[in-house]
C-alpha positions in Angstrom: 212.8 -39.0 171.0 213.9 -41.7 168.7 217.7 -41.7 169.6 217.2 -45.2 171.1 215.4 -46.6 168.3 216.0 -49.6 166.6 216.6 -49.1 162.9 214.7 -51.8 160.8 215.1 -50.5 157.5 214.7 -47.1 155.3 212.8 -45.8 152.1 212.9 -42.1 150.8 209.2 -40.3 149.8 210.3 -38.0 147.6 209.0 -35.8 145.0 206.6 -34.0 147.3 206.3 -30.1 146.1 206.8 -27.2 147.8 203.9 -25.8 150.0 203.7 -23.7 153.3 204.4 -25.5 156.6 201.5 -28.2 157.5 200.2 -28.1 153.7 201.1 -31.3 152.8 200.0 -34.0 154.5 201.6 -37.8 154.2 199.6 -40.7 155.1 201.5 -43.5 156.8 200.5 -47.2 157.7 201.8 -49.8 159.6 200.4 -53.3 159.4 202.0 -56.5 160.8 200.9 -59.8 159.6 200.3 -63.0 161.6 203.9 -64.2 160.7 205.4 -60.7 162.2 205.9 -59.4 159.4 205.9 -55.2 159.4 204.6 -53.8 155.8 205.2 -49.8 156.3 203.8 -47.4 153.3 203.6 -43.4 153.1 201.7 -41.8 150.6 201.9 -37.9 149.7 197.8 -37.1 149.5 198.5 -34.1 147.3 200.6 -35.6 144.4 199.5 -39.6 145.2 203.4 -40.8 145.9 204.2 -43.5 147.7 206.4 -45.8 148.6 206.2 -49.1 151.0 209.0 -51.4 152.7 208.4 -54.6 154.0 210.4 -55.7 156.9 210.9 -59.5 157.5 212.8 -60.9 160.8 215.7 -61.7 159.0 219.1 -62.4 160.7 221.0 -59.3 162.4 217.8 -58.7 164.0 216.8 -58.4 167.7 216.9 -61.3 169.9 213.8 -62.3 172.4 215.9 -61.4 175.0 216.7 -58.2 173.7 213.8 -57.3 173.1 212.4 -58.1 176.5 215.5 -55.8 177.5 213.9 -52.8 175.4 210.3 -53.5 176.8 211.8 -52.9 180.3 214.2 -50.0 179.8 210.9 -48.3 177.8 208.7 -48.8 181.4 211.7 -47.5 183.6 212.0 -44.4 181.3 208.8 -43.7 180.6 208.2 -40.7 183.2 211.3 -39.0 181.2 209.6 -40.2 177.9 206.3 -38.3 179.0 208.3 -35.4 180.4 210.5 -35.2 176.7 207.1 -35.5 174.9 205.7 -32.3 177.0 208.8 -30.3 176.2 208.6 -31.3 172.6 204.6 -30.3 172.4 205.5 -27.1 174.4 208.1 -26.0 171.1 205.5 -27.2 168.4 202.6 -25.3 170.5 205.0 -22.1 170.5 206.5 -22.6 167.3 203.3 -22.8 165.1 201.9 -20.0 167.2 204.3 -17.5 165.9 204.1 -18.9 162.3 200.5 -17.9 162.4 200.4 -15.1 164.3 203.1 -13.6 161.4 201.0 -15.0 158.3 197.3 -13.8 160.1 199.0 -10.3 160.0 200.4 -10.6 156.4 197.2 -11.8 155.1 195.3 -9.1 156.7 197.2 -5.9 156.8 194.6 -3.9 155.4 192.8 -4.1 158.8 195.4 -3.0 160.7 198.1 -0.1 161.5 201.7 -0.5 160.0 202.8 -0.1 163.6 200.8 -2.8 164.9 201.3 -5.4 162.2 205.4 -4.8 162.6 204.9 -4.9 166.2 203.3 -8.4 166.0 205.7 -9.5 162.5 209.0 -8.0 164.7 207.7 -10.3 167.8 206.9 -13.6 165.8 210.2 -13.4 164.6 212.2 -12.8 167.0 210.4 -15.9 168.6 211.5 -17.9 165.7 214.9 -17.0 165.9 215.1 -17.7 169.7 213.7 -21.3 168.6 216.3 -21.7 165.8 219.1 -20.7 169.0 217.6 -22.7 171.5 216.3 -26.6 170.2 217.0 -28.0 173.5 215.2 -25.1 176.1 212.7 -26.3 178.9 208.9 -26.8 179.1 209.3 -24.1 181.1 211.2 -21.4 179.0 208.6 -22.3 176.1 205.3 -22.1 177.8 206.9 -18.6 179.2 208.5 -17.5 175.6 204.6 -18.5 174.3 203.2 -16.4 176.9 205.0 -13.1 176.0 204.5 -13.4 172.4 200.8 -13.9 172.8 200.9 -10.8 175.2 202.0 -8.7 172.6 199.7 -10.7 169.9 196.4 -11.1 170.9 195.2 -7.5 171.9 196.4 -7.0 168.1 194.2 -9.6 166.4 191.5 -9.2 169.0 191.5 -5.7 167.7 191.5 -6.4 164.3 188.9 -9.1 164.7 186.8 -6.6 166.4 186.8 -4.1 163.6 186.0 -7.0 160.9 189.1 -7.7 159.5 189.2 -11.5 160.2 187.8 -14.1 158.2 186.9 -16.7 161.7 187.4 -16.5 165.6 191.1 -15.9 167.3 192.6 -14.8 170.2 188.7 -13.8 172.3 187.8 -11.7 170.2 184.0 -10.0 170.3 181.6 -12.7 169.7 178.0 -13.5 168.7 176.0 -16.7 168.8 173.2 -18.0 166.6 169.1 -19.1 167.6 168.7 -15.1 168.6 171.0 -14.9 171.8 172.7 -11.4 172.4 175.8 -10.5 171.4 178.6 -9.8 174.6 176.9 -6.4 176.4 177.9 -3.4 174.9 178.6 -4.7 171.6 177.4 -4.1 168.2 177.8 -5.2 165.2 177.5 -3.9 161.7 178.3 -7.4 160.1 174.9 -10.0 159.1 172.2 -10.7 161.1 170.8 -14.5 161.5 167.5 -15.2 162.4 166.0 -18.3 163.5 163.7 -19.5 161.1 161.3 -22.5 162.0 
């Protein structure tokens, strides 16, 4: 989405360590001053880099009229904007499903069958590797690609939820609430009890 962008200047945050996908987490901030002037700064919150670039409106920028130009094009496109912005959401939504679906099953394989943890390990990656073949697929084919993996998935770790080997709530799983309320019928549980205390 930022093809039609207009490139105001550049700065590199680097040194940022390895970690699993959306461990690290970057800061950004953009300020403009009364004069127009853009200050733009990132900061790595796990090893405190950063870096800033200040962008004046120097010559070789965009003219008034130009810019007015931009301003309109952005209104006339803006249903494709929104519709782009769905499909992009749509691959993030799937893409991060099957990333945690495959690391929920590798964290807790104790809890469940060698058959169903490669069924679900098999099926998140062959997700991935469709998403690595196909960057530029519809809403559509994601939202249905999301919907077969999570067939497969979630009777999995809604199984091994319900035999306590989960550490929270995925998937609708069997559930209890707090203040004394039942648990769903025909549950049990052998897990701690809370009792309201006044």
């Amino acid at each position: 989405m930022t093809k039609d962008n207009h490139c105001l200047g550049t700065f590199d945050l680097s040194g940022i360590p390895p970690a699993p996908r959306g461990v690290p987490q970057i800061q950004v901030s953009f300020e403009v001053d009364a004069n127009g002037i853009l200050n733009v700064s990132a900061e790595d919150k796990g090893s405190g880099n950063k870096k800033a670039i200040t962008i004046t409106n120097d010559k070789g920028r965009l003219s008034k009229e130009e810019i007015e130009k931009m301003v309109a094009d952005g209104k006339r496109f803006e249903e494709d904007d929104r519709r782009q912005k769905e499909r992009i959401d749509a691959r993030n939504e799937f893409e991060n499903y099957a990333f945690s679906m495959k690391n929920t099953v590798n964290e807790a394989s104790s809890s469940l069958s060698s058959e169903d943890k490669e069924k679900v390990v098999q099926s998140a990656q062959d997700a991935i590797s469709w998403l690595d073949s196909n960057h530029e697929a519809s809403t559509e084919e994601y939202k249905g690609r999301m919907s077969e993996l999570q067939s497969v998935c979630n009777p999995i770790i809604q199984k091994m939820y319900q035999q306590g080997g989960g550490g929270g709530a995925t998937g609708g799983g069997a559930s209890s609430s707090f203040g004394g309320a039942q648990q769903q019928s025909g549950t049990t549980s052998d897990g701690p009890k809370v009792e309201e205390v006044d």
